[in-house]
N, CA and C atoms as an extended XYZ file, in Angstrom:
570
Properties=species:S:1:pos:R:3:atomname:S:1:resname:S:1:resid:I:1 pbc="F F F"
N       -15.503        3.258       -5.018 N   UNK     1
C       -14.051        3.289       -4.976 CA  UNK     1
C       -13.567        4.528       -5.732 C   UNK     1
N       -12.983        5.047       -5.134 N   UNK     2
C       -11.698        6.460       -6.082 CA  UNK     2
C       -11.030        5.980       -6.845 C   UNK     2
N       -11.591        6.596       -8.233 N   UNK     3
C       -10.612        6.077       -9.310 CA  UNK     3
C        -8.803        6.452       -9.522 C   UNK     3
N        -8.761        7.619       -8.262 N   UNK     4
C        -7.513        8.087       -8.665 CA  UNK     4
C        -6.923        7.188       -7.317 C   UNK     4
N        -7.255        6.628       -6.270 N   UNK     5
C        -6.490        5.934       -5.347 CA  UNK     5
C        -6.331        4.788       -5.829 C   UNK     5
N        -7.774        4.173       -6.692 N   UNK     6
C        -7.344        2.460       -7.736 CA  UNK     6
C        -6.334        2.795       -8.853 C   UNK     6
N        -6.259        3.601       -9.484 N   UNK     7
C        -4.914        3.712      -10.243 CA  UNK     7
C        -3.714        3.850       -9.329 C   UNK     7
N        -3.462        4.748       -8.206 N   UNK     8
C        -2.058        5.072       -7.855 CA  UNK     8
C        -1.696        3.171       -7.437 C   UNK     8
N        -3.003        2.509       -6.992 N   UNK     9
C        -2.433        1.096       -5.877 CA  UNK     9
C        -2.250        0.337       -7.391 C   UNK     9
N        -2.765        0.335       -7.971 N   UNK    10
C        -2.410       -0.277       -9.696 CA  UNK    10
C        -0.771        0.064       -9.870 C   UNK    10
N        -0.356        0.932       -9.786 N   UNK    11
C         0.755        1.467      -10.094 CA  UNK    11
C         1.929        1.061       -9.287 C   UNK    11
N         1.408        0.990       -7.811 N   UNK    12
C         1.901        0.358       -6.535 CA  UNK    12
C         2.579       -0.856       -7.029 C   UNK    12
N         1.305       -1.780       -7.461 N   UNK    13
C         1.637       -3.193       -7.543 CA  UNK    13
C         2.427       -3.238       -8.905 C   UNK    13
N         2.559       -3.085      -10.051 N   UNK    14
C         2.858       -2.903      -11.090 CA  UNK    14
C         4.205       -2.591      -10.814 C   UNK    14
N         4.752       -1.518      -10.294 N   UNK    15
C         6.230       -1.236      -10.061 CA  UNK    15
C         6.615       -2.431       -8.521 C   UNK    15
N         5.692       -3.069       -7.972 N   UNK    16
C         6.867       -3.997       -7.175 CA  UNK    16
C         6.597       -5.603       -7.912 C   UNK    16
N         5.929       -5.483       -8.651 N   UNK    17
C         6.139       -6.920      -10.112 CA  UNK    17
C         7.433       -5.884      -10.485 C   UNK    17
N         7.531       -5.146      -11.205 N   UNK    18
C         8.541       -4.562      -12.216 CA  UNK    18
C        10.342       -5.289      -11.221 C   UNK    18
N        10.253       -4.329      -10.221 N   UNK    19
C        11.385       -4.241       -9.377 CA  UNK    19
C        11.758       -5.690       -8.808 C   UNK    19
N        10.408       -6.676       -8.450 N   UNK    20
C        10.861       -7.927       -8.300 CA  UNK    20
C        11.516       -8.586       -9.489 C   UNK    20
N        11.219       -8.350      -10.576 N   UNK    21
C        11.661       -9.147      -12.329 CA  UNK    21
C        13.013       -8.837      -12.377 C   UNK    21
N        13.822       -7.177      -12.056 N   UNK    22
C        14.654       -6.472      -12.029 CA  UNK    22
C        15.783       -7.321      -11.459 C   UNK    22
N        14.958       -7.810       -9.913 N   UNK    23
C        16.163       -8.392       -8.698 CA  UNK    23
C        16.519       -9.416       -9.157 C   UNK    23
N        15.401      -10.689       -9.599 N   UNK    24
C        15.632      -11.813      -10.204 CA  UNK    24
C        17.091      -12.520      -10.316 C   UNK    24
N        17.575      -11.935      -11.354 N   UNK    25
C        18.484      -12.470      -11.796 CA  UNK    25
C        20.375      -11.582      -10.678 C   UNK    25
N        19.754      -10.947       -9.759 N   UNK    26
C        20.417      -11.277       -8.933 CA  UNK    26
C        20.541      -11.772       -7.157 C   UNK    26
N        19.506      -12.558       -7.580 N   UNK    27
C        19.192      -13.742       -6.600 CA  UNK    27
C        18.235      -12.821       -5.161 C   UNK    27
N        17.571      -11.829       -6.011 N   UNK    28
C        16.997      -10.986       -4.455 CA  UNK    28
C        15.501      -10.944       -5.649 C   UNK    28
N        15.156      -10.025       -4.093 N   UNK    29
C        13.267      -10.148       -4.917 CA  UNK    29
C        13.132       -8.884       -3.975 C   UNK    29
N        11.578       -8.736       -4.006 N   UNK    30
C        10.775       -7.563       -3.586 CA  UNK    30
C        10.974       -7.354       -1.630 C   UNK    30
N        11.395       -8.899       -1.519 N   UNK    31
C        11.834       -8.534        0.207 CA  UNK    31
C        13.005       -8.283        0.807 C   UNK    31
N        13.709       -7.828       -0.514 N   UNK    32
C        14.729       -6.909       -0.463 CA  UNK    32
C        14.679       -5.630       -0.557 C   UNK    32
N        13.761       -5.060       -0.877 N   UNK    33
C        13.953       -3.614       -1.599 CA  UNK    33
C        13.635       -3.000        0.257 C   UNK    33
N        14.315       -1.797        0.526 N   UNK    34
C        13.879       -1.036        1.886 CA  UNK    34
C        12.407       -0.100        1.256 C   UNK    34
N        11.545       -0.190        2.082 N   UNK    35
C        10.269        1.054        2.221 CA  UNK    35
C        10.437        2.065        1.648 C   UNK    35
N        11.807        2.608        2.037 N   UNK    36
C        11.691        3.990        1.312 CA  UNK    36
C        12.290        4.085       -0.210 C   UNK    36
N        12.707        3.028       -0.389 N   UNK    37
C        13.535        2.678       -1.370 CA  UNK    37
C        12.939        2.146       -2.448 C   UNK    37
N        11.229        1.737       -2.106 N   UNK    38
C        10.035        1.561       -2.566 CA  UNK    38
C         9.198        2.665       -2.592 C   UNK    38
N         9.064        3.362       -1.980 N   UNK    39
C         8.211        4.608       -1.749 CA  UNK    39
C         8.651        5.332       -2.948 C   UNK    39
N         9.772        5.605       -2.947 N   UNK    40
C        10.532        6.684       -4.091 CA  UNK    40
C        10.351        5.758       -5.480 C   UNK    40
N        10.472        4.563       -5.957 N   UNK    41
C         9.972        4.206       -6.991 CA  UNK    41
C         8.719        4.235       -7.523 C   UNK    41
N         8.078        3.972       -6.391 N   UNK    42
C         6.718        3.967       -6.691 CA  UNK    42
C         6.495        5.868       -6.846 C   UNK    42
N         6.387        6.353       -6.203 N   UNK    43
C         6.755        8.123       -6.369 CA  UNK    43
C         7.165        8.447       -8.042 C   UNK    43
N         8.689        7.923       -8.312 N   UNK    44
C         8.864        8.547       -9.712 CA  UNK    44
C         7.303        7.807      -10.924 C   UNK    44
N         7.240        6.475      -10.500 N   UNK    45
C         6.177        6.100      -11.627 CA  UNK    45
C         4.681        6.851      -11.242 C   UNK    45
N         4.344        7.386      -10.410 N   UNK    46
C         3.307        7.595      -10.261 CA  UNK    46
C         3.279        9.373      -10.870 C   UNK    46
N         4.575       10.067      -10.271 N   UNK    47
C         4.745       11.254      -11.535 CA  UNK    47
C         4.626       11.506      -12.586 C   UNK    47
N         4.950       10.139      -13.117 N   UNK    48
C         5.523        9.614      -14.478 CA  UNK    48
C         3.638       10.290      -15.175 C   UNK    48
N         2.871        9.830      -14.523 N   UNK    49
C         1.563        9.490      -14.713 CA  UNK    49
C         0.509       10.465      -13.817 C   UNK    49
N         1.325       11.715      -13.943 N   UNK    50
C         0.476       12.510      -12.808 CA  UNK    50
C        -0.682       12.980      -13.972 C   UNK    50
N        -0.576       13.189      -15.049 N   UNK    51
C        -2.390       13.909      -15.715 CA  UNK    51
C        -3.108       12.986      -15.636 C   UNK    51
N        -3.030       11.167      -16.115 N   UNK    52
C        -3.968       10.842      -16.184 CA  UNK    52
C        -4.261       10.327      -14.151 C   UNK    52
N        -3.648       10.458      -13.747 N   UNK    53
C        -3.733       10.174      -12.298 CA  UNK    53
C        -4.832       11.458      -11.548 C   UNK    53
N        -4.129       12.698      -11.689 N   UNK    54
C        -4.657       13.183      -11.226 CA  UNK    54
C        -4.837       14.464      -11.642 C   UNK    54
N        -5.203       14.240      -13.417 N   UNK    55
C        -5.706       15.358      -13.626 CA  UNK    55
C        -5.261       16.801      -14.283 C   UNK    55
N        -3.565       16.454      -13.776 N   UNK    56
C        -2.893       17.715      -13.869 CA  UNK    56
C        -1.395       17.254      -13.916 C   UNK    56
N        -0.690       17.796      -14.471 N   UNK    57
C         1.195       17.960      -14.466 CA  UNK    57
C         1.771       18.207      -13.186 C   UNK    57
N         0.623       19.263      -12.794 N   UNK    58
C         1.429       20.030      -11.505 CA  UNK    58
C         1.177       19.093      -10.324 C   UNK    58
N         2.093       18.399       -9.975 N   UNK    59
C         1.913       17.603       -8.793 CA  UNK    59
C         3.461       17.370       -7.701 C   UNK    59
N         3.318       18.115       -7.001 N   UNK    60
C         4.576       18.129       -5.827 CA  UNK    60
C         4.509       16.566       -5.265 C   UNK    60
N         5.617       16.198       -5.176 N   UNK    61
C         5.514       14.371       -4.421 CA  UNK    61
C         6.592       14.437       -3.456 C   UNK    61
N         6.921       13.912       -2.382 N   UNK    62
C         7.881       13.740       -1.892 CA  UNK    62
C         8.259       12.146       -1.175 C   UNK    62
N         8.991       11.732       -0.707 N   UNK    63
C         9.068       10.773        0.650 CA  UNK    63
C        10.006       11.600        1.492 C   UNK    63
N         9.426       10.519        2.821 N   UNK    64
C        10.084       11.078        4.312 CA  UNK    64
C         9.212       12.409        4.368 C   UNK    64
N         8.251       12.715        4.260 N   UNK    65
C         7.560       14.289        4.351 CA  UNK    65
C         7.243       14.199        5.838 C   UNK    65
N         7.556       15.155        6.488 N   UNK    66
C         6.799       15.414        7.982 CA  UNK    66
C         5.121       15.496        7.898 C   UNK    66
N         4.583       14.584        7.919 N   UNK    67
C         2.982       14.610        8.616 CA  UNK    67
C         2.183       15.261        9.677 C   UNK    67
N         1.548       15.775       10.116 N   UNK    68
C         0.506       16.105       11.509 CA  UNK    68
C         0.241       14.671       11.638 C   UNK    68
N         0.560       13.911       13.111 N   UNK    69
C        -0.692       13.123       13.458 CA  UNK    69
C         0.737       11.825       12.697 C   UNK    69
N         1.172       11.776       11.703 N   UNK    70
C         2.302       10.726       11.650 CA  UNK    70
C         3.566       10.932       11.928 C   UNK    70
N         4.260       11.942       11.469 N   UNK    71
C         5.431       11.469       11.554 CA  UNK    71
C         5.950       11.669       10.258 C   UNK    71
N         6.776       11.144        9.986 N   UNK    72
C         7.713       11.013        8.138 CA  UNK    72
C         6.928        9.895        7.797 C   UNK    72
N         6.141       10.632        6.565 N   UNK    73
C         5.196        9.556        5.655 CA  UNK    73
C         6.259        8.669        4.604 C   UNK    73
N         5.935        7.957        4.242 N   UNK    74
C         6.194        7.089        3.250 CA  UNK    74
C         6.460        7.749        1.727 C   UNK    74
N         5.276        8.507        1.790 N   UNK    75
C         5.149        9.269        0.166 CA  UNK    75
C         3.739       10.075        0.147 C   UNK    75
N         3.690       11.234       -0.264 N   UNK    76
C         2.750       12.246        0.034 CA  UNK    76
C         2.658       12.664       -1.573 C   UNK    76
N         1.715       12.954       -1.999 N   UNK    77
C         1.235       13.549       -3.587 CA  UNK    77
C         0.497       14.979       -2.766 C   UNK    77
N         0.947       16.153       -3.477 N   UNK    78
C        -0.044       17.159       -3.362 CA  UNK    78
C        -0.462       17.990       -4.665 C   UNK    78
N        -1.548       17.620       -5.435 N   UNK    79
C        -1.808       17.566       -7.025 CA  UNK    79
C        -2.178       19.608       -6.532 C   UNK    79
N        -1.991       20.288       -7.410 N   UNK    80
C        -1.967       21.841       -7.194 CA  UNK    80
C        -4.064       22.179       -7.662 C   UNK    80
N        -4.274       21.205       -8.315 N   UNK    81
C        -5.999       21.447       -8.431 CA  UNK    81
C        -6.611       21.219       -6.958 C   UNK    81
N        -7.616       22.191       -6.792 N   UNK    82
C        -8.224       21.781       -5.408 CA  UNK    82
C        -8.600       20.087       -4.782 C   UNK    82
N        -8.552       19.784       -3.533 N   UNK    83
C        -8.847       18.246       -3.051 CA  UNK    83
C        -7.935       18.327       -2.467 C   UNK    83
N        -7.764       16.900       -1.906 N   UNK    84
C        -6.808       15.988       -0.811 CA  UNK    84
C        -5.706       15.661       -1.585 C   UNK    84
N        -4.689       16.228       -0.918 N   UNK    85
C        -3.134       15.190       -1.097 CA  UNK    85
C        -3.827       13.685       -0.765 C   UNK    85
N        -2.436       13.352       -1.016 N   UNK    86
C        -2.614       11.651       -1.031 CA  UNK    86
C        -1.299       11.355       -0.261 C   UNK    86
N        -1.571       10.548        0.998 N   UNK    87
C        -0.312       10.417        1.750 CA  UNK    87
C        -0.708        8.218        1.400 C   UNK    87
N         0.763        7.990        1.588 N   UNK    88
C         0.971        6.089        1.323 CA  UNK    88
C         1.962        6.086        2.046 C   UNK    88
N         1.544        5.082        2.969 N   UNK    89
C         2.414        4.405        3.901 CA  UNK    89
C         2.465        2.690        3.328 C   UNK    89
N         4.096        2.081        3.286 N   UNK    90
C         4.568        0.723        3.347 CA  UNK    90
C         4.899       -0.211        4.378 C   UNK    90
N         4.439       -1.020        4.310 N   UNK    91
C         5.079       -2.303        5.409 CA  UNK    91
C         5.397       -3.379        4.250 C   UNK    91
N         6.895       -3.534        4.056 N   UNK    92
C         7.478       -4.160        2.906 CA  UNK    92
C         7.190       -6.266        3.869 C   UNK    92
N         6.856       -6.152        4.913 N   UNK    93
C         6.686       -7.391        5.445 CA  UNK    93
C         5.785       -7.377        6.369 C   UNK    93
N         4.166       -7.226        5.544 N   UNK    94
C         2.740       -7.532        6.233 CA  UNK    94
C         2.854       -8.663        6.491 C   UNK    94
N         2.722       -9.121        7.682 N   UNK    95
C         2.849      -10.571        8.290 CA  UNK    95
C         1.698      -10.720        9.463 C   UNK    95
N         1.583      -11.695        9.857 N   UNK    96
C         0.514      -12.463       10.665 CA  UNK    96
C         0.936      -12.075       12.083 C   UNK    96
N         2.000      -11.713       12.447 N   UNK    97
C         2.342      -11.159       13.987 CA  UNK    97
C         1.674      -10.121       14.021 C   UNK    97
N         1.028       -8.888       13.673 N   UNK    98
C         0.369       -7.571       13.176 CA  UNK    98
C         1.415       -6.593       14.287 C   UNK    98
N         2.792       -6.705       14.004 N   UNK    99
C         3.327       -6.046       14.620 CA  UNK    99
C         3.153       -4.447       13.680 C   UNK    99
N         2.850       -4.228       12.796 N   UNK   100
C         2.338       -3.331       12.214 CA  UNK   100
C         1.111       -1.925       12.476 C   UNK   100
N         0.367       -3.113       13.820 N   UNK   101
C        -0.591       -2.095       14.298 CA  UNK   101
C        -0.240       -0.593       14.734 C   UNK   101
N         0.838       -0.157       15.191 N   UNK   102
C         1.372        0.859       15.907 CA  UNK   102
C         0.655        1.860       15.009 C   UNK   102
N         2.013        1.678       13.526 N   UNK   103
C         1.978        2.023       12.347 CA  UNK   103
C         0.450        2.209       11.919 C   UNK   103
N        -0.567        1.539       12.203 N   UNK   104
C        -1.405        1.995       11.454 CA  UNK   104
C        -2.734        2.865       12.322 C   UNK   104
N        -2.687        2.601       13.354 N   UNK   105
C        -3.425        3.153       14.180 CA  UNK   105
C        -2.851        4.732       14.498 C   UNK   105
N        -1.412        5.006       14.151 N   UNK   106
C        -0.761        6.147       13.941 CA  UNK   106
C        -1.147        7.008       12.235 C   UNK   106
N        -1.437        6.017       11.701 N   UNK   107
C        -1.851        6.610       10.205 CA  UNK   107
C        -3.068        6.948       10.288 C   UNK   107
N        -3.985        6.622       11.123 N   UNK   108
C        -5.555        6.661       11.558 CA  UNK   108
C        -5.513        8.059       11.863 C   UNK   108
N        -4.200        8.797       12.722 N   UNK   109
C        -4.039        9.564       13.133 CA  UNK   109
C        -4.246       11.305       12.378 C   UNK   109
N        -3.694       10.428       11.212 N   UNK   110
C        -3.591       11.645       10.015 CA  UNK   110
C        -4.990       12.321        9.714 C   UNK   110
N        -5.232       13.774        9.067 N   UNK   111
C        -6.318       14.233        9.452 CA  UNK   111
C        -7.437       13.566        7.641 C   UNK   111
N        -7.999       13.104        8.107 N   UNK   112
C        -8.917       12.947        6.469 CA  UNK   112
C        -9.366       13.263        5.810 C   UNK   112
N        -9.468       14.671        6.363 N   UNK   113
C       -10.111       16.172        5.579 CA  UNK   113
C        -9.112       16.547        4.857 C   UNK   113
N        -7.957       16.482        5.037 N   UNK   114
C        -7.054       17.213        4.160 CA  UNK   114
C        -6.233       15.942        3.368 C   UNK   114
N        -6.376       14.799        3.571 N   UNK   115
C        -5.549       13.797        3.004 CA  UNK   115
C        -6.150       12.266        2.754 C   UNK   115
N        -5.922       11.892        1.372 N   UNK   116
C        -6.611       10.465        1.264 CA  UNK   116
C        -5.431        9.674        1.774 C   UNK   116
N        -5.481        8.720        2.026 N   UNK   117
C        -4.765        7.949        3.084 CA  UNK   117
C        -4.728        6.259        2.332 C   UNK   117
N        -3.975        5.924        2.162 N   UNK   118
C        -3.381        4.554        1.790 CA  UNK   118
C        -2.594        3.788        1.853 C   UNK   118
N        -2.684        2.366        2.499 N   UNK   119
C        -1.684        1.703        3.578 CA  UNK   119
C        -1.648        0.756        2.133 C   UNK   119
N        -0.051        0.144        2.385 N   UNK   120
C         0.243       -0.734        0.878 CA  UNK   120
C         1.016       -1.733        1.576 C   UNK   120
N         0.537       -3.262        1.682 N   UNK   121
C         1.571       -3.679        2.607 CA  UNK   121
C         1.783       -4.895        1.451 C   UNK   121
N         2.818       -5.249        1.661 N   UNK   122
C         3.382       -6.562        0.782 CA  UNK   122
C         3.682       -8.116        1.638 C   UNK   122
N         2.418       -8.871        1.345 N   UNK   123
C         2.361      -10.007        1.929 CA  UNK   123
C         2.483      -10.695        1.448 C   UNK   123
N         4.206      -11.743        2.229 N   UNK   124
C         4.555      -12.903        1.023 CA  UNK   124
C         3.977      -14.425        1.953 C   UNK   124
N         3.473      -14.947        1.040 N   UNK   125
C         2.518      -15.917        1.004 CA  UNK   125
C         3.311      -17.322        0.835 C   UNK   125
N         3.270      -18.210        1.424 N   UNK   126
C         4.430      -19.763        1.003 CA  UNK   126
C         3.709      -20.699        0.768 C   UNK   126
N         2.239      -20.626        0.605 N   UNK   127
C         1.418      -21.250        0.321 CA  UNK   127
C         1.013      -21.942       -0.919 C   UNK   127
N         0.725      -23.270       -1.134 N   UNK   128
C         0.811      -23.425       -2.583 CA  UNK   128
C        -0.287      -22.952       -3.705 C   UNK   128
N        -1.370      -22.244       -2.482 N   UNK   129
C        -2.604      -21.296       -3.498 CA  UNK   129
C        -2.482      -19.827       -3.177 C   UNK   129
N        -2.043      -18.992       -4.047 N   UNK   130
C        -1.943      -17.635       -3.790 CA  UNK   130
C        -3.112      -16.994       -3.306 C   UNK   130
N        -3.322      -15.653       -2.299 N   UNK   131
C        -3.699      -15.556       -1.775 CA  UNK   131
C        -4.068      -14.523       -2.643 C   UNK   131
N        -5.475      -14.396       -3.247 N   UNK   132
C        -5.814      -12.956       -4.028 CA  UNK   132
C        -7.615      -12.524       -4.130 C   UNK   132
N        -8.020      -13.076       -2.729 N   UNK   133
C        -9.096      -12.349       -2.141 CA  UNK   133
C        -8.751      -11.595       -1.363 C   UNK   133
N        -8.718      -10.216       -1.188 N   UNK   134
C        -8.404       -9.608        0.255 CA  UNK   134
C        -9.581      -10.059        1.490 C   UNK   134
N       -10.644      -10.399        1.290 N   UNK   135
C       -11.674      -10.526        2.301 CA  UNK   135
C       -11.486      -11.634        3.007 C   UNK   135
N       -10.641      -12.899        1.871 N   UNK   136
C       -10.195      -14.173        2.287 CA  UNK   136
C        -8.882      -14.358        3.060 C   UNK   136
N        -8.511      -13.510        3.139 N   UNK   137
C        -6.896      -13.128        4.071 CA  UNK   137
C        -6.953      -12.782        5.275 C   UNK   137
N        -6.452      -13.797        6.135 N   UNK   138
C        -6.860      -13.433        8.105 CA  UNK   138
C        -6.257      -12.528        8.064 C   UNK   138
N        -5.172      -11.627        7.388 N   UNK   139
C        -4.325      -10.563        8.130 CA  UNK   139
C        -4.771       -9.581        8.023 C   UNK   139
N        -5.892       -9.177        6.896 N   UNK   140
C        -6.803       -8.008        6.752 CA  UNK   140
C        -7.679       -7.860        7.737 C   UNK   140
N        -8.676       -8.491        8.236 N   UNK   141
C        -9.684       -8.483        8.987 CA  UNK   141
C        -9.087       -8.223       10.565 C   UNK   141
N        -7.468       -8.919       10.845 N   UNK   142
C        -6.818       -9.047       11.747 CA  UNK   142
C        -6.416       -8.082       12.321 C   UNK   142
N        -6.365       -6.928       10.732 N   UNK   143
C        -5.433       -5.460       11.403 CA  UNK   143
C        -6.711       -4.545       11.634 C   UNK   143
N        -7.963       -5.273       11.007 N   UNK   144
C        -9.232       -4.057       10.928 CA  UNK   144
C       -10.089       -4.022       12.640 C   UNK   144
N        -9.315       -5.474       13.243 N   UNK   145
C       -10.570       -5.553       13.930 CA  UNK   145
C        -8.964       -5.453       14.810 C   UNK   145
N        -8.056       -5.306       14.930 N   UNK   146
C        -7.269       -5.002       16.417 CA  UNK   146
C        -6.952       -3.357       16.408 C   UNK   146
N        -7.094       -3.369       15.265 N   UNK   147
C        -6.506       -1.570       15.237 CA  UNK   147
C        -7.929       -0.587       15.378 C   UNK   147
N        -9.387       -1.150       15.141 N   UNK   148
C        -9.897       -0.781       15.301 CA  UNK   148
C       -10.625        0.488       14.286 C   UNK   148
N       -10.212        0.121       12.887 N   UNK   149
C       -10.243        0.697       11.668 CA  UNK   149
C       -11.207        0.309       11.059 C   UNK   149
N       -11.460        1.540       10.264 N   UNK   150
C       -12.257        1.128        8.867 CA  UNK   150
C       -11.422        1.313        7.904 C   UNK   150
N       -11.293        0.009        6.539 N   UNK   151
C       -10.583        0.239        6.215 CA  UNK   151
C       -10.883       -0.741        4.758 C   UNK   151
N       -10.416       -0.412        3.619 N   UNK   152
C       -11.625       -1.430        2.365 CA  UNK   152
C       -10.228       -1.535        1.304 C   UNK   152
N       -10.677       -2.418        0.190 N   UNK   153
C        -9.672       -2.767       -0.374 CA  UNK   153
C        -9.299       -1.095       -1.249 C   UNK   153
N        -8.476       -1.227       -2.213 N   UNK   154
C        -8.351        0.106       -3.141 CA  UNK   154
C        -8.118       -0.153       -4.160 C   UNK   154
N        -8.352       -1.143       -4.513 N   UNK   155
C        -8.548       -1.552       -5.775 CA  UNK   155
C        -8.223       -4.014       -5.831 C   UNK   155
N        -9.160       -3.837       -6.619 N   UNK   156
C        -9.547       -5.917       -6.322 CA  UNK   156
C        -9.810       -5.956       -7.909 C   UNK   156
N        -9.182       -7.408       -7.692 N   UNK   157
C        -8.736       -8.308       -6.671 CA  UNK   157
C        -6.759       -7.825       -6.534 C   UNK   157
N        -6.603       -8.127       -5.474 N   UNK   158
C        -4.872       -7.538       -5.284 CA  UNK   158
C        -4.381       -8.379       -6.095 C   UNK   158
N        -3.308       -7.567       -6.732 N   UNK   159
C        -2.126       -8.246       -7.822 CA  UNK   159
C        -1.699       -9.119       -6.862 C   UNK   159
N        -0.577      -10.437       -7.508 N   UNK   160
C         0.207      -11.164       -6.833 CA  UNK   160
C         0.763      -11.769       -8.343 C   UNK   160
N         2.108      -12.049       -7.603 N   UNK   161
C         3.360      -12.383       -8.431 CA  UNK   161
C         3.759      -13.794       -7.434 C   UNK   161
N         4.603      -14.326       -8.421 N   UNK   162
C         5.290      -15.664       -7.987 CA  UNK   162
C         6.884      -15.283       -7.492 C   UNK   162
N         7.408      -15.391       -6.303 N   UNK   163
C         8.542      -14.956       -5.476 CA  UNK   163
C         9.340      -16.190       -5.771 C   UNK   163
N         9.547      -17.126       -5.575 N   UNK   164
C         9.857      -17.999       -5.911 CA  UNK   164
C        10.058      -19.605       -6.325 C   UNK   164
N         9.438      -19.062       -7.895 N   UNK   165
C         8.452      -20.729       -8.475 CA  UNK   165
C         9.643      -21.855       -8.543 C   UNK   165
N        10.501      -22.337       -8.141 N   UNK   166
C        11.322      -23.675       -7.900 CA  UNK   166
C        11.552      -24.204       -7.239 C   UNK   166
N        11.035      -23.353       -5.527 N   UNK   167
C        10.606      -24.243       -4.304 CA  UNK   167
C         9.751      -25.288       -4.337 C   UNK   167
N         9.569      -26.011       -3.936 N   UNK   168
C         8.591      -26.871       -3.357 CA  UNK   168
C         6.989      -26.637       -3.139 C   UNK   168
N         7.211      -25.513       -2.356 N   UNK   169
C         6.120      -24.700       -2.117 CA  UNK   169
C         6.252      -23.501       -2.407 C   UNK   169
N         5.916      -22.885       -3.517 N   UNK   170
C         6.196      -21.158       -4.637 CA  UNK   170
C         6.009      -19.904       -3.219 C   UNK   170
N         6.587      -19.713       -3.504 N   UNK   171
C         6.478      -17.988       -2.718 CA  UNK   171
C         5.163      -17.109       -3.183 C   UNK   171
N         4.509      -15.956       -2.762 N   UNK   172
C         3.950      -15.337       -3.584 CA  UNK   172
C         4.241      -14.308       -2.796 C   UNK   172
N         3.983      -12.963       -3.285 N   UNK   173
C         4.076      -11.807       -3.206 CA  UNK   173
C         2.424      -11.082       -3.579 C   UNK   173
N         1.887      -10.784       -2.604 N   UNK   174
C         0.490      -10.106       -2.646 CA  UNK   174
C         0.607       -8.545       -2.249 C   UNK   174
N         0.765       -7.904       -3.291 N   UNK   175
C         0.559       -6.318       -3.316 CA  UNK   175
C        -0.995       -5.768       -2.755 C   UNK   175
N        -1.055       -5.462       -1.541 N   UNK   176
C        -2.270       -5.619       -0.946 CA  UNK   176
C        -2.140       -3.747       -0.465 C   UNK   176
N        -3.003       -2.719       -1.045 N   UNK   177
C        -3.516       -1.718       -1.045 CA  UNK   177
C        -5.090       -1.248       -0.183 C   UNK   177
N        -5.120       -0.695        0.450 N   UNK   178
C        -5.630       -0.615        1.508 CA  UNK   178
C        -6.553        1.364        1.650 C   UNK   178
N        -7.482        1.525        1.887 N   UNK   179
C        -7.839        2.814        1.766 CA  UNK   179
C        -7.866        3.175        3.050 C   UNK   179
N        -7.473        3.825        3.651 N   UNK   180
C        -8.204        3.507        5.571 CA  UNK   180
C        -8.925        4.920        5.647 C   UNK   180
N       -10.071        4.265        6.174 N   UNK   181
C       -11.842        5.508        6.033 CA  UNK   181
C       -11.828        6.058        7.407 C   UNK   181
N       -11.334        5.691        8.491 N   UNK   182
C       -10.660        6.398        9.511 CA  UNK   182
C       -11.323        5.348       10.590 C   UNK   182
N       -11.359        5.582       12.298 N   UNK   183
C       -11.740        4.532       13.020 CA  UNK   183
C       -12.655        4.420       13.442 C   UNK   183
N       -13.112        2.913       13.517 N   UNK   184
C       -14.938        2.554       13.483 CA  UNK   184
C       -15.286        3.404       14.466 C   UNK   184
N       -16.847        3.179       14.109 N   UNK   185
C       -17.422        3.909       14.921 CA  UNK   185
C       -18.436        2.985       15.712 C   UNK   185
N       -18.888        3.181       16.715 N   UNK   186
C       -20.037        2.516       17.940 CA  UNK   186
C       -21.000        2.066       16.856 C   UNK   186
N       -21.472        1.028       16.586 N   UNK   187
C       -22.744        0.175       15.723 CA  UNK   187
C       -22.213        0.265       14.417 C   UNK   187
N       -20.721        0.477       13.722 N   UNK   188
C       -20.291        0.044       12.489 CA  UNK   188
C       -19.881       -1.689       12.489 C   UNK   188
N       -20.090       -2.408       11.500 N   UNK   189
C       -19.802       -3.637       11.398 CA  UNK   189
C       -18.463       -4.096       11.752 C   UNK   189
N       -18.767       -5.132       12.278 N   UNK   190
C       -16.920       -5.782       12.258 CA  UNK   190
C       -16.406       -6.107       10.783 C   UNK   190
């Protein structure tokens, strides 16, 4: 595992606990916040933390950046020491429909030589056992084996927070970080 992609998804999850605690007390949570509106938070904290991240001060970040192969990324890091930018794409509502595939089979798209690549999706869970195996989650295996990806956790076990503990059945919120190694190949495993 890349220690600098397990810190940035550390950081990921950490600022959407932070921003969910924030909404709380005015009756909203993390499936409120818009993508980009997440992207850019997560962006300033990960600046916040660009030497021990990656090494160096000098680090250009943006959201909405024009991509090759995507489109307007989510959030792009380009650290000025030699290596790969770091492009992160959000789906603020990873869900079991995998209407998401488009999105990620378009991120597959991006070139891997020039960019580490990390899908961050936020899956809220209504279940009364939180969900914090990624291997144990049908929606992982769901997007690996329809989209046709390789694709591994980026740091385990995924954070998860309580969305809302006075239901009946608690909410959870699973900050689920994602590395994608680009698309399988003929005799790679399912």
């Amino acid at each position: 595992m890349n220690d600098r992609l397990e810190a940035i998804s550390r950081v990921i999850a950490a600022v959407a606990r932070q921003e969910d605690q924030e909404l709380r007390p005015l009756g909203r949570g993390m499936g409120f916040v818009p993508e980009q509106a997440f992207a850019y938070l997560v962006g300033k904290a990960i600046n916040a933390r660009s030497s021990d991240i990656f090494g160096t001060p000098d680090v250009r970040w943006s959201t909405d950046e024009l991509i090759a192969g995507l489109g307007r990324a989510g959030l792009v890091f380009r650290p000025a020491a030699p290596g790969k930018a770091v492009v992160v794409e959000f789906k603020r509502k990873f869900g079991p429909n995998l209407s998401y595939l488009a999105d990620l089979n378009r991120f597959a798209s991006v070139n891997e030589h020039e960019y580490d690549r990390l899908f961050c999706g936020l899956m809220f869970s209504g279940s009364m056992k939180p969900i914090v195996d990624p291997l144990n989650d049908p929606r992982i295996p769901a997007a690996a084996a329809a989209s046709n990806l390789r694709v591994r956790p980026a740091y385990s076990p995924f954070e998860y927070f309580e969305k809302w503990p006075k239901l009946v059945n608690p909410v959870y919120c699973v900050v689920g970080v994602w590395q994608l190694l680009g698309r399988a190949r003929a005799g790679d495993a399912p």
